[in-house]
N, C-alpha and C positions, 0 to 999 in steps of 0.2 A: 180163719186160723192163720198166726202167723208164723212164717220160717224164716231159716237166717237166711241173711241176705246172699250171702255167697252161695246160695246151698239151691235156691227155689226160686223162682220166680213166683208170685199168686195173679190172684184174677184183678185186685185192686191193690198193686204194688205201692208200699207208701216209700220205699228207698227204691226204684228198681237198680237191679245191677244193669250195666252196661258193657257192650262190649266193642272190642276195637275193630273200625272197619278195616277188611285185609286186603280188595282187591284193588285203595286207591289209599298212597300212604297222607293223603289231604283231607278224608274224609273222619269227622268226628263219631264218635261211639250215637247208637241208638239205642233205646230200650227197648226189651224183648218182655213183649206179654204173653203168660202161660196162659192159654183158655179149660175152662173148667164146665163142664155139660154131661145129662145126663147120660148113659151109653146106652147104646144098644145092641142088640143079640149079633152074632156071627152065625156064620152060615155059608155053605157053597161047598163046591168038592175039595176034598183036600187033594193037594199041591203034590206036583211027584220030587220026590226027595235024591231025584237020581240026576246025571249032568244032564246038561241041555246046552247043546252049542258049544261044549267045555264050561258052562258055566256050573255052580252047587247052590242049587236054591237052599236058600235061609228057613229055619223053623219057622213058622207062619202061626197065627191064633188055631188054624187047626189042626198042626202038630208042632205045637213051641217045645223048647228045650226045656225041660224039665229039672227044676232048681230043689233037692229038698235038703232045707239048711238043719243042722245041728247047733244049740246053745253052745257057745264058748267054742266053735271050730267055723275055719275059713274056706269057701268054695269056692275054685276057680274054674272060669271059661275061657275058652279063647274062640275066637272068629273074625277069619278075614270078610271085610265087609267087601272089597270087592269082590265077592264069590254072590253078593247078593245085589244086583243089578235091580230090583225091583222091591217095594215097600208099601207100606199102609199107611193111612192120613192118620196122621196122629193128633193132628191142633198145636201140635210143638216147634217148636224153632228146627228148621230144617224138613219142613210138613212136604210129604209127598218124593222128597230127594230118594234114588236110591241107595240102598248099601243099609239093610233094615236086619235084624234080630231078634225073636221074641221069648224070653224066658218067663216063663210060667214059674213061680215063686210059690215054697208051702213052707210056713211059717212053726216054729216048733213050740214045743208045751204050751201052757193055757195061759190064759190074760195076756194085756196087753204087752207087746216088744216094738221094740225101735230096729229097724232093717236097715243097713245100708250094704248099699251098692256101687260100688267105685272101680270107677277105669283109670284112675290116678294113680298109675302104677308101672314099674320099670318096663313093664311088659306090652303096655300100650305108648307109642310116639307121643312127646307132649305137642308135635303139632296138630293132631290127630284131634277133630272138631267134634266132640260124641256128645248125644244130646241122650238122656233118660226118660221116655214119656212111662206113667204108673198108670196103671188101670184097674180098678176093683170089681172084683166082681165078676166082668166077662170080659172077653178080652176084644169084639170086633167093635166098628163101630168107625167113625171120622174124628174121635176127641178124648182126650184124656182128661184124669183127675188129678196129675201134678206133671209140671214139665221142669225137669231137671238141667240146667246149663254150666255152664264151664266155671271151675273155681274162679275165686282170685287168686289171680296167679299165674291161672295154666288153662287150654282150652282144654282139658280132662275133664269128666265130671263125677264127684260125687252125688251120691243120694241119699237122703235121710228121710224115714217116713216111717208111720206106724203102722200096725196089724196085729191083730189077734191072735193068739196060736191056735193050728188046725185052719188059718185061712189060706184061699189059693188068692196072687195074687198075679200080673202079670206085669213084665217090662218090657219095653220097646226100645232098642237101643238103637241109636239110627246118629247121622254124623249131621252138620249143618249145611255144608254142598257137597254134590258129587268131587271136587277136589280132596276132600278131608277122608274119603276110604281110606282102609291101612287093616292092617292086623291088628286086634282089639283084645287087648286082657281085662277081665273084668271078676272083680271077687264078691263076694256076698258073705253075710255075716247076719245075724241075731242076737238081740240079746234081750233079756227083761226089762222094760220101761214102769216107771213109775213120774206121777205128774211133779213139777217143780212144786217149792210152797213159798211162801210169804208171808214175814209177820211184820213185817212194818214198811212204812214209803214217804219221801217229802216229792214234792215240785213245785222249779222255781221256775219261773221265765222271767232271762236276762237276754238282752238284746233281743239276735237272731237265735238264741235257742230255746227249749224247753229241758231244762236238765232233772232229770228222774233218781234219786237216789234210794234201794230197798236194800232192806238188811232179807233173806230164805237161803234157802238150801235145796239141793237134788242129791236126793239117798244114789241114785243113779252116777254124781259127778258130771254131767252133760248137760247142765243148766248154760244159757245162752245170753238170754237180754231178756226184754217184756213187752209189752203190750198193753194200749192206756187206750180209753175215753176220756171228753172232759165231758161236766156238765155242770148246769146252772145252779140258785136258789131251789127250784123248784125240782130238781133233778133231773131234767131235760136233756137229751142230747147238747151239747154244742154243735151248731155246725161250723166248725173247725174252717172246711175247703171254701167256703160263703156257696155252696151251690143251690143255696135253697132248700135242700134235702138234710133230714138227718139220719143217717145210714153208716154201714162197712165203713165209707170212703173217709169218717170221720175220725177213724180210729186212727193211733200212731203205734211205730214198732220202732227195738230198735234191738242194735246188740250190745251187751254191756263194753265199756270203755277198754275194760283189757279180757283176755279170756279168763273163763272160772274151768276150766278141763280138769274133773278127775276132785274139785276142792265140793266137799257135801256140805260146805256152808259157807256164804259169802255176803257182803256186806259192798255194790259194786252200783258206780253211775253210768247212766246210760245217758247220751247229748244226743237232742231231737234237734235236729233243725224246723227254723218257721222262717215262712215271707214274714213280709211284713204286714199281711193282712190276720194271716194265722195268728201272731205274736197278739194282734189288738184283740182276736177273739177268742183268744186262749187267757187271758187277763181278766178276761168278762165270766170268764166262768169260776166256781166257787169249789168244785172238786173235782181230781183225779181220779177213775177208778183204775189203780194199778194191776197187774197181775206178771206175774212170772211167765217164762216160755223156756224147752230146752231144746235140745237139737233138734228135736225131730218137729218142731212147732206144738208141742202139748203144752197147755197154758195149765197152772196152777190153778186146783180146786175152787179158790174164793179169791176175792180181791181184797186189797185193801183199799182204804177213799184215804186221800190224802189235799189236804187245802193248798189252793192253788196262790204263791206269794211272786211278789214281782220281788226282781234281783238287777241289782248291777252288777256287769262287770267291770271288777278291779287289776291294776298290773303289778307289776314284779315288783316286790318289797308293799307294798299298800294292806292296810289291817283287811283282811277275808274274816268270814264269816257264813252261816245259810242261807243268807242275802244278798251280800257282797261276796262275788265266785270267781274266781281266780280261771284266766281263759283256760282251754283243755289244755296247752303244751307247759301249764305252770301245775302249782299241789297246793293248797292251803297247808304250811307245814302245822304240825304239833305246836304245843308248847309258845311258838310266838305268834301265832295265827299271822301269821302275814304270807303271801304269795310268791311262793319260792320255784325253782328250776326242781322237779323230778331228778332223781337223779343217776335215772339213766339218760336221761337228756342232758345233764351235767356232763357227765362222761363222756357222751358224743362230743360235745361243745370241747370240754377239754381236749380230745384228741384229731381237732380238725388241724389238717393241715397246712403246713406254712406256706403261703408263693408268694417268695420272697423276688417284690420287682424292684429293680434299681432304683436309684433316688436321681430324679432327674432334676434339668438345671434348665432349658430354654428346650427341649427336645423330648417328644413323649418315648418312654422307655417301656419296654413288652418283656414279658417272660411267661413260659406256657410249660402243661406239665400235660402225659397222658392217661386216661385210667378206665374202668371199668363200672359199670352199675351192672349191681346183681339182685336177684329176684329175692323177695321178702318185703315185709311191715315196714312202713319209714316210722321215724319219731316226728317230724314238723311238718307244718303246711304251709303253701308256698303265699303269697299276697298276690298273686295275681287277679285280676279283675277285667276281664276283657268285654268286650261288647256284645258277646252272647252270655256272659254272666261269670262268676268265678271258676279256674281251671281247676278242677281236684286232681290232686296226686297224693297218693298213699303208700308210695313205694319207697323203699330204700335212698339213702338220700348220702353222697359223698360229700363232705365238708371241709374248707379251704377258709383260711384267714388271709387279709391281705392289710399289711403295716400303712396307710395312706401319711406319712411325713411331713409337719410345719411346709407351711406355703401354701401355694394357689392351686390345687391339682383338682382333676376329675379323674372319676376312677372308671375303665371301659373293662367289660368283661365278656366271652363271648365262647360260644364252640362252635363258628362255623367255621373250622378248621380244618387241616387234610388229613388230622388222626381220629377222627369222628368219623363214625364209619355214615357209610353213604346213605341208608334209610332209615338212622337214627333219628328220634322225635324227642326232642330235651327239653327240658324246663330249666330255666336257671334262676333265682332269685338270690338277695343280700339284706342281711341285716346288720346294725351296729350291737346287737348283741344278740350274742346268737341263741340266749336259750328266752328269750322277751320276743313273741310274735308281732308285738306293736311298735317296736321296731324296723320292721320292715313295711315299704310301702307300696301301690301298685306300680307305681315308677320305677322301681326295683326289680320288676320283676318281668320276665317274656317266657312266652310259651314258643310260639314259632315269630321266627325276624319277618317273613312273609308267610301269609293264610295261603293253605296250598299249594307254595311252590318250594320255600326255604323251612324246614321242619327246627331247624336247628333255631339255638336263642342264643340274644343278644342284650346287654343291660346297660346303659350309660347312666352313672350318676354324678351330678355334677357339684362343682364348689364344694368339697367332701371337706370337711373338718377332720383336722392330726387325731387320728387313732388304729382303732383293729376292726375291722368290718369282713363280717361274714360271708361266703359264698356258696351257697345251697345248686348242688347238681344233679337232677332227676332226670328221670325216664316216664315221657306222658304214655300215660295207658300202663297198657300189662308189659310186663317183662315175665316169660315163660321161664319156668324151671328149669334147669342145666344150661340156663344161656346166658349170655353177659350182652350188653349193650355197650360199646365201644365209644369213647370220649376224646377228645382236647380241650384242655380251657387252655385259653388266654388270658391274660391281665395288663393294662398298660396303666401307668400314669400319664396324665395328659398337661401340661402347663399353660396353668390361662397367666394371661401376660396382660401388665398393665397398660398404657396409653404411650406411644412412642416407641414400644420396643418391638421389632423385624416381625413376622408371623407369616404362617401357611396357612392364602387363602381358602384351602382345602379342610382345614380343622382336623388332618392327621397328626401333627408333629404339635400343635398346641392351637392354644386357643384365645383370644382377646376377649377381657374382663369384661367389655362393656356394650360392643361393637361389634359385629362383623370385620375381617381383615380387610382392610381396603388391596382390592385383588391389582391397583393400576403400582398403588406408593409398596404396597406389601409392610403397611404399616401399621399398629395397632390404632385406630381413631380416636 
């Protein structure tokens, strides 16, 4: 079954989330796998519920806190997990840590409901690392049935998952290291679940994606993304991963492009990424079995098959079409079908800011400004490409135009600066237009100046032709709710100089067209 990605880790993640390493700011995000097994019985004496050493043992599988929700009303707990110095294996992220909680969950009126459970709330720290382990059925055991991890966004977590009314079910709330205890607010809610539907589906594979487009609906409002196989002529699995196996691990998931919250019909694409092995064997196959997914992971009743077409991608202004697909940060407009800016990405683009650097003559000229990245969805993605593979950032993104003026100039940009606060990890990238991803290139673009020791980014781009070129400012990784990320950019023009005229050996203050400075004459060669 699949969940959203922010929401659930599964046992065969096809996106996993990732998360940021905290105890070394050099260290890149891992993926956390939920393990899923069958349980077994609890058993033993119960715990005594009274201090011990000053400490307050935590409700345990054999007396948990006892949850009984109401339709349409909100239950809250609180517990400080330092008061619970000792925990149960749960198979979850954070397995065995102390600082543990177990609330026994009973579910209200009949047929299926959608439960969540959220610590994502004023009342819990958002540096506070709390991990959700679900357990059906019984509650003892070393393993759970879904492991819950930290938004995007925030190490809080939500949960989302179904149950039957009249079932009991149980949670484990537990933090990811003994550093993350804290005082834990956590609410619980119910409501009636009904499955997504679908009545129609295309896919296309263009490049590196598989782009899924359905027209269904959730009477419920909480429809999400979907979930596909491919298969052959003969209706065979694809094996998608090439592992030899055609199984689970073949399937794809994903969340629709923007959210459907609250809309009981939509018509919305979802973009799958593929290697490029995936891409040749997703081409070989002859149908899609699509299906719907909502919050909670319930797939729609029936699927729809949908014929598998190869697609190019087209750029800004170029005729689109259900062939021809215009990359994510562009729209196939109406009416002239041709590949236009969204235009809330227009609007960003409209409102970036000026930094406005001198116009230099023989001498590189700098002007810098300060500012902030704050937590939320960005609209662009950056070109970087590095040597473990593309950098994603999907945060918030502050935007700077910079005028590069007739002549010889390179344009340098940069935040390792003394108003960038000291553990900040940036991304910087540039485009010559800023709402065209193709545009920018990976020469364009830095994640950290040094792997591990310098977090901060740097961009030089050279011989820049008279225009307006964009500059994109991010924050890699998460940025936690209520906090800002502290910044400087810089900007210099830099002047390359032709043959014969004065230069610094150094290539601060400019630069010779053709040569290196001769460091003895200090002369352009």
């Amino acid at each position: 079954m699949w969940l959203p990605r922010i929401e659930v880790k599964s046992v065969e993640p096809i996106d996993p989330a990732v998360r940021e390493a905290r105890s070394l700011a050099a260290m890149r995000p891992v993926a956390r796998l939920a393990l899923v097994a069958l349980l077994v019985g609890c058993g033993g004496t119960p715990p005594s519920m009274g201090n011990e050493a000053g400490v307050v043992r935590a409700p345990s599988c054999e007396a948990p806190d006892l949850v009984t929700l109401v339709e349409g009303e909100t239950t809250v707990r609180t517990f400080d997990l330092r008061t619970a110095p000792y925990g149960l294996l749960t198979g979850c992220p954070g397995n065995g840590m102390p600082g543990q909680v177990v609330y026994e969950i009973v579910v209200p009126g009949a047929g299926q409901h959608i439960v969540e459970a959220r610590t994502a709330n004023p009342g819990t720290d958002r540096e506070t690392d709390t991990v959700l382990a679900l357990r059906r059925g019984v509650c003892g055991g070393t393993t759970s049935d879904q492991c819950f991890d930290e938004l995007s966004g925030d190490y809080r977590t939500n949960a989302a998952f179904t149950a039957n009314g009249g079932d009991h079910v149980f949670l484990v709330l537990t933090t990811y290291t003994e550093a993350d205890e804290a005082s834990v607010e956590i609410d619980f809610s119910a409501a009636p679940n009904s499955p997504p539907t679908i009545t129609s589906a295309s896919a296309v594979v263009a490049g590196s994606e598989l782009l899924v487009d359905v027209d269904g609906g959730d009477a419920d409002g909480n429809g999400a993304g979907i979930t596909l196989t491919l298969h052959g002529p003969a209706g065979e699995l694809v094996d998608l991963n090439g592992d030899g196996l055609r199984d689970e691990s073949d399937s794809l998931a994903g969340n629709f492009a923007r959210p459907v919250t609250h809309a009981t019909s939509f018509h919305e694409r979802t973009r799958l990424a593929l290697d490029s092995g995936q891409a040749t064997r997703a081409l070989a196959a002859t149908g899609a079995y699509v299906r719907t997914v909502d919050l909670a992971g319930v797939p729609s009743v029936s699927d729809v098959v949908a014929p598998v077409r190869s697609g190019t991608i087209v750029g800004r202004g170029e005729a689109c079409s259900a062939t021809f697909v215009c990359p994510e940060e562009l729209t196939c407009a109406p009416g002239t079908f041709t590949c236009e800016a969204t235009p809330i990405r227009a609007a960003a683009c409209s409102a970036a800011t000026p930094l406005g650097v001198p116009v230099p003559t023989t001498m590189t000229t700098t002007t810098s400004t300060e500012g902030s990245l704050a937590p939320g969805d960005g609209l662009f993605t950056d070109s970087c490409d590095e040597s473990d593979g593309p950098v994603i950032t999907d945060g918030r993104e502050d935007i700077y135009v910079v005028h590069v003026p007739p002549g010889a100039f390179d344009l340098l940009i940069t935040t390792d600066l003394p108003g960038t606060a000291t553990d900040a990890d940036t991304v910087l990238y540039m485009r010559s237009d800023c709402v065209d991803p193709a545009t920018g290139t990976a020469e364009w673009c830095n994640d950290d100046i040094t792997s591990g020791s310098n977090l901060r980014s740097s961009v030089v781009a050279l011989d820049l032709a008279e225009g307006d070129y964009y500059v994109f400012v991010e924050a890699w990784g998460t940025i936690m709710l209520d906090t800002t990320v502290r910044y400087e950019l810089g900007a210099s023009l830099r002047p390359v100089l032709p043959m014969g005229d004065p230069c610094d050996p150094t290539e601060a203050m400019n630069r010779c067209a053709d040569m290196v400075c001769d460091p003895s004459t200090r002369v352009c060669p």
